[in-house]
C-alpha positions in Angstrom: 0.0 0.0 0.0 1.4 3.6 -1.1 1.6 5.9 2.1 2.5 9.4 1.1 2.2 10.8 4.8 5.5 11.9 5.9 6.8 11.0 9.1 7.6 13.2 11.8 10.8 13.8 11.3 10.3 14.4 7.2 7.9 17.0 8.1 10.4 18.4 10.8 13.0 18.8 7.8 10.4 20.2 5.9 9.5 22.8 7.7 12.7 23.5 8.4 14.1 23.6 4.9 10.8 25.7 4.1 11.5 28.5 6.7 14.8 28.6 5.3 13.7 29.1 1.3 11.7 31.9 2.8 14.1 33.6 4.7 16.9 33.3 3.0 16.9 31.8 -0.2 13.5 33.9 -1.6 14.9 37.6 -0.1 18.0 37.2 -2.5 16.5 35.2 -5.4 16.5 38.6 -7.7 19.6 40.0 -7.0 21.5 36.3 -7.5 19.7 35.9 -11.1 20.3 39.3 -12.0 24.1 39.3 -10.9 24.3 35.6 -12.0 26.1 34.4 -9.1 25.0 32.3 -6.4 25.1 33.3 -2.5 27.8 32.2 -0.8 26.5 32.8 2.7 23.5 31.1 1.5 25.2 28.1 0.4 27.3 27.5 3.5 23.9 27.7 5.6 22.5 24.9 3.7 25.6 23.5 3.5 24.9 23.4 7.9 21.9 21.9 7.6 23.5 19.0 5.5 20.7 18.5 3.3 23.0 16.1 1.2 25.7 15.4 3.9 22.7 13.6 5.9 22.0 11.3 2.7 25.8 9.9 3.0 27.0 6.6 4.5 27.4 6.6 8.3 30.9 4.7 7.9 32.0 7.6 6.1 30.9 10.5 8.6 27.2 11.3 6.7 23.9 10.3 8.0 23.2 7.8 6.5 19.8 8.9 6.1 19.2 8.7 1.9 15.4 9.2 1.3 14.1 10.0 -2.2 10.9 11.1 -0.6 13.0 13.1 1.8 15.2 14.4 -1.0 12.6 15.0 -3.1 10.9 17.6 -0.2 13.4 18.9 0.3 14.1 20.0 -3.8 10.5 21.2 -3.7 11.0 23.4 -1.2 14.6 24.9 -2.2 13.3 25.7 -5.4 10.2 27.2 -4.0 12.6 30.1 -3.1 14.7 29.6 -6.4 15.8 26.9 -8.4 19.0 28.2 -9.6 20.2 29.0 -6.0 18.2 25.2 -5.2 20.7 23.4 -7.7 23.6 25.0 -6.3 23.0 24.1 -3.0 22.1 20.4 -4.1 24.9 20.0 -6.6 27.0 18.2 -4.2 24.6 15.0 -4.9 25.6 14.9 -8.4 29.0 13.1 -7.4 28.4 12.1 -3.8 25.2 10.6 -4.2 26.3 7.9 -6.9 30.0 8.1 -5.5 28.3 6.5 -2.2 26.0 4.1 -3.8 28.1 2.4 -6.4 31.9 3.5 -5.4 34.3 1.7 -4.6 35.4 1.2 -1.0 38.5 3.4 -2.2 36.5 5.6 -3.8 34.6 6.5 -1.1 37.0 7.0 1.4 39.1 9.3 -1.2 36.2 11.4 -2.5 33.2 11.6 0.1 35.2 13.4 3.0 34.8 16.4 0.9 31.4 16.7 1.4 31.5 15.8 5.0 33.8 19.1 6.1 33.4 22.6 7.2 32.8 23.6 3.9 30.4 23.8 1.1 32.3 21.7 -2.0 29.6 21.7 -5.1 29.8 18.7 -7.3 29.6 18.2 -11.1 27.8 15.8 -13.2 28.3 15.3 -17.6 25.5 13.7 -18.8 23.5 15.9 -21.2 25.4 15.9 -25.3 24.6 18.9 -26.9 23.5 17.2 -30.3 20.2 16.7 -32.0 18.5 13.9 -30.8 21.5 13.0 -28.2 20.0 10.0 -25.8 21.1 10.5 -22.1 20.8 6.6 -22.2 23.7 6.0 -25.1 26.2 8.6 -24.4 28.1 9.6 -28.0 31.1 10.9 -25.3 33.4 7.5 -25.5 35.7 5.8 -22.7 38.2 3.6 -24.5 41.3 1.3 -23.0 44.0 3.3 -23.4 47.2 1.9 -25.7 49.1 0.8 -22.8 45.9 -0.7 -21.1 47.0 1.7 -18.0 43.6 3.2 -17.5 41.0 4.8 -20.3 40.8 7.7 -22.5 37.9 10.1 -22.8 36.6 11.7 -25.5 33.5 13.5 -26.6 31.2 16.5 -25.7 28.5 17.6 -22.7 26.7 20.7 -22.1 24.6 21.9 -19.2 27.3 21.1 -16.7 26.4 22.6 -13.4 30.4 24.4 -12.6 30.6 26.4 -9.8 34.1 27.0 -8.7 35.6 24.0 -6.4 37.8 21.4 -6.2 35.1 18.4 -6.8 35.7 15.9 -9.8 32.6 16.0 -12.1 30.8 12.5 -12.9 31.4 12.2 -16.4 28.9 9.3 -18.2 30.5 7.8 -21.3 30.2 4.5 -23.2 33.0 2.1 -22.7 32.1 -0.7 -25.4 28.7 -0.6 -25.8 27.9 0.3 -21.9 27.7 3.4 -20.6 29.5 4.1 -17.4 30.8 6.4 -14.5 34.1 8.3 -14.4 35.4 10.4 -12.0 37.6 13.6 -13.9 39.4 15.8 -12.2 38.5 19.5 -13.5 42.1 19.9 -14.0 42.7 17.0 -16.3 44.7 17.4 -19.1 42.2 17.8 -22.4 39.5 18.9 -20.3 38.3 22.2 -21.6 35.3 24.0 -20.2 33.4 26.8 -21.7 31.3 28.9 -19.6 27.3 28.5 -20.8 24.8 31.4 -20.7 20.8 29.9 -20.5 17.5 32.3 -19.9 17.0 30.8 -16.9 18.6 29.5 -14.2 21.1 31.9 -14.5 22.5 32.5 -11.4 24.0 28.6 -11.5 27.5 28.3 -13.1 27.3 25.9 -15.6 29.4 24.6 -18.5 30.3 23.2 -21.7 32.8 20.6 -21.8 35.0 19.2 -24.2 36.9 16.2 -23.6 40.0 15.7 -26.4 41.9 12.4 -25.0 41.5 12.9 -21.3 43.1 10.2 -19.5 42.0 8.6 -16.3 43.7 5.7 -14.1 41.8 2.5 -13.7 40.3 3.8 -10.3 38.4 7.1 -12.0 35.8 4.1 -13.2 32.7 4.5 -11.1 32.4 1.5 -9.3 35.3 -0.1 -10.5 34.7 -3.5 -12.2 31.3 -3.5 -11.2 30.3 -0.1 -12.6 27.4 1.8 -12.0 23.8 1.8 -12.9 23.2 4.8 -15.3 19.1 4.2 -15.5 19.2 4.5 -12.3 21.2 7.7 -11.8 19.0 9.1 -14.6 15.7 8.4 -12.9 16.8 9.8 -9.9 17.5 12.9 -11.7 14.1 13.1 -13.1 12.3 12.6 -9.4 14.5 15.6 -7.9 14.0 17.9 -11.1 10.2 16.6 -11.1 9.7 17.6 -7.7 11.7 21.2 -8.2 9.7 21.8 -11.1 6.8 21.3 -8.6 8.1 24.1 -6.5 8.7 26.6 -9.7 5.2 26.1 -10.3 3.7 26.3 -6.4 5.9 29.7 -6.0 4.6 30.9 -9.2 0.9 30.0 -8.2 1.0 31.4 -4.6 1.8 34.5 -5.9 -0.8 34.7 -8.3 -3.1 33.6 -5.8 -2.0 36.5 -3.5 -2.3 39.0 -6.1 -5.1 38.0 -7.1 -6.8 38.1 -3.9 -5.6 41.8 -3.2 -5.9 43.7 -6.8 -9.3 45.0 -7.6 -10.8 45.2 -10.7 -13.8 47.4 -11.5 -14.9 47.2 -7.5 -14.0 43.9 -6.6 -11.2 41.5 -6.4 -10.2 39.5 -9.1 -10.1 36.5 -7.9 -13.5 36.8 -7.9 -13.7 36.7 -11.5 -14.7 33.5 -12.6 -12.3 33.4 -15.3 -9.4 34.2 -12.7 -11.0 32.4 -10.1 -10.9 28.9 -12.5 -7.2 29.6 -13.6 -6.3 29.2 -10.3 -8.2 26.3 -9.3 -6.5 24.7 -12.5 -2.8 25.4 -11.2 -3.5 24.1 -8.2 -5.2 20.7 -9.4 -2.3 20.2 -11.7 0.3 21.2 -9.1 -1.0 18.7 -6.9 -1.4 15.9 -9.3 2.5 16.9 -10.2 3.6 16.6 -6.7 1.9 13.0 -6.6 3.5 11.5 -9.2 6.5 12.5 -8.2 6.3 10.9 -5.0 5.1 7.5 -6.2 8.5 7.6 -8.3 10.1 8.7 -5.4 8.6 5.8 -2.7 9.4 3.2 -5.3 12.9 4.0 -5.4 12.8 3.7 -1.7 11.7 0.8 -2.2 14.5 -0.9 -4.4 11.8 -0.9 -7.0 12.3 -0.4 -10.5 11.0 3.7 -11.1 12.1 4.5 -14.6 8.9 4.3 -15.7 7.4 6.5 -12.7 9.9 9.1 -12.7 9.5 9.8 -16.9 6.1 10.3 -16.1 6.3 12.5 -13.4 9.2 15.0 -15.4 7.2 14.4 -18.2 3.5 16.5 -16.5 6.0 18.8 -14.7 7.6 19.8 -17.8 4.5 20.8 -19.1 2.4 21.9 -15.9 5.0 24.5 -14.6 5.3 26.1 -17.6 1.9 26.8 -17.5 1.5 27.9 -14.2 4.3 30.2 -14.3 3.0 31.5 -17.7 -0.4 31.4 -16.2 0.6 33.7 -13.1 2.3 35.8 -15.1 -1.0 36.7 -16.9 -2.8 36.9 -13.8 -0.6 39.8 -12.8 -1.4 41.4 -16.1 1.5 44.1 -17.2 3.2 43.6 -13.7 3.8 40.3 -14.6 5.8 41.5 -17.1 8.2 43.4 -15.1 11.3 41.9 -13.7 10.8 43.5 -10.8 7.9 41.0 -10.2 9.3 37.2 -9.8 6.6 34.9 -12.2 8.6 36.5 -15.3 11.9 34.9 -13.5 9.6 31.5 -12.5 8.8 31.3 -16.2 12.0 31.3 -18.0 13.4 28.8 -15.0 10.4 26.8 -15.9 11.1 26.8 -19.8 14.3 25.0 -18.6 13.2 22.1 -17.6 12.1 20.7 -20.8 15.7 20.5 -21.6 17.5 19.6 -18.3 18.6 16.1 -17.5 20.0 15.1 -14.1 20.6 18.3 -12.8 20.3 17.4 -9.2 19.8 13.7 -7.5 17.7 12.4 -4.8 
């Protein structure tokens, strides 16, 4: 039997991550997209709360506390306040995350103590090929052996690479044979080259373009070693945490629609009284709701051990198209001020036109 109720201490982190979107994250959001640079001091709170730190193994100093129901509250949440400054503070999932679940013993105890410290450290994930018709599931990008059989070689092309500045290794997915797998890269490899990238949305996220011309890694960079890694996994993952930040472009975009709809009068009365207004908003809501529940089905099977794929498309799939709506849909409601980048549904709506383009952009 499905049981969406949280538990007590879900809805403790909850309303502890909301509080925090609202006081900290929302009060900046503007400035950060119009400056294109994250907060800092914004980050290193979250980075307090250990929102991902909590998710890693206990042997290795986390919590050992991984929920994708938790994880995916928590997204909805973050990116309720924003979900540029949302990504950044998640981005440390991108590596850790599958780092601690299909790593190597070595691996782990080299790479996830860099989460675990003082410090915010973001992480880095390649998966998206910037190509027509590119299929996250066959990566074009291509690990080969290399001549000496010390190690592979990499070569190929991503884009959308969350890159802010730290000393994390970015997850890089390439086909090795006709598999696709895991490597760790150093951002200082040798034939790495990233180019900074420059989206409508999302802007206050450092992200990248990568070209990889014969990088070489050692026979440890392999996620997971000989066993490798599970990249359908890791990709539905990605689709249950952007599913459920989508959800939380499109509630912050319909609560203030609602609001203003409820205070702006129209030839004596408020318009939300307007039946035409008055059914918008019962739409965004339905749909928001209906968004949040697939998301969490996708979300408990993986919990589960169950296979979610299927769940998880499905859920990105109605939020893709939902918050776009409701973000275009509140920016109507506000009529010219909606217009005005003063006003944040003209922000909620180009982040939301994102989303039909990103791919694993943050993990549960």
């Amino acid at each position: 039997m499905i049981d969406f109720q949280p538990s007590e201490e879900q809805e403790l982190v909850q309303e502890t991550v909301r509080q925090f979107a609202e006081n900290e994250i929302r009060p900046v959001a503007r400035e950060c997209d119009e400056n294109g640079k994250l907060p800092g001091d914004v980050l290193a709170q979250a980075h307090e709360l250990g929102l991902v730190a909590n998710a890693l193994p206990e042997a290795h100093g986390g919590g050992g506390e991984r929920s994708a129901v938790l994880g995916a509250l928590i997204a909805e949440e973050l990116a309720w306040g924003d979900l540029a400054i949302a990504l950044g503070i998640l981005s440390p999932a991108l590596a850790a995350l599958p780092i601690a679940q299909y790593g190597t013993e070595a691996q782990r105890a080299a790479e996830l103590p860099r989460w675990l410290g003082g410090t915010p450290v973001p992480g880095s994930l390649a998966l998206v090929e910037p190509h027509f018709g590119a299929d996250p599931f066959r990566p074009e990008t291509t690990a080969t052996r290399a001549d000496d059989g010390d190690g592979f070689v990499l070569d190929g092309r991503k884009c959308m690479v969350p890159w802010q500045d730290g000393d994390g290794p970015v997850l890089v997915f390439a086909t090795e044979g006709e598999t696709p797998q895991g490597f760790l890269v150093p951002r200082d490899a040798e034939g790495l080259e990233a180019t900074p990238s420059d989206y409508m949305g999302i802007r206050a996220l450092p992200t990248a373009d990568l070209v990889l011309d014969r990088v070489r890694v050692p026979e440890g960079a392999r996620l997971g070693g000989a066993a490798g890694s599970d990249l359908g996994e890791t990709i539905a993952r990605g689709r249950v945490a952007l599913a459920a930040l989508g959800v939380g472009v499109a509630r912050a975009a319909f609560e203030i629609a609602r609001d203003y709809a409820r205070e702006r009068e129209a030839f004596g009365v408020k318009i939300a009284q307007k039946q035409a207004i008055a059914f918008k908003l019962a739409d965004m809501a339905i749909e928001i709701d209906g968004c949040r529940l697939l998301t969490w089905e996708a979300a408990w099977r993986l919990d589960r051990g169950a296979e979610a794929l299927r769940e998880a498309t499905l859920a990105i799939s109605q939020v893709r198209k939902v918050a776009l709506e409701v973000a275009d849909g509140a920016v109507q409601v506000l009529g010219g001020h909606g217009y005005i980048r003063e006003y944040l549904p003209e922000q909620q709506l180009r982040n939301a036109r994102g989303l039909s383009a990103f791919e694993c952009l943050a993990l549960v």
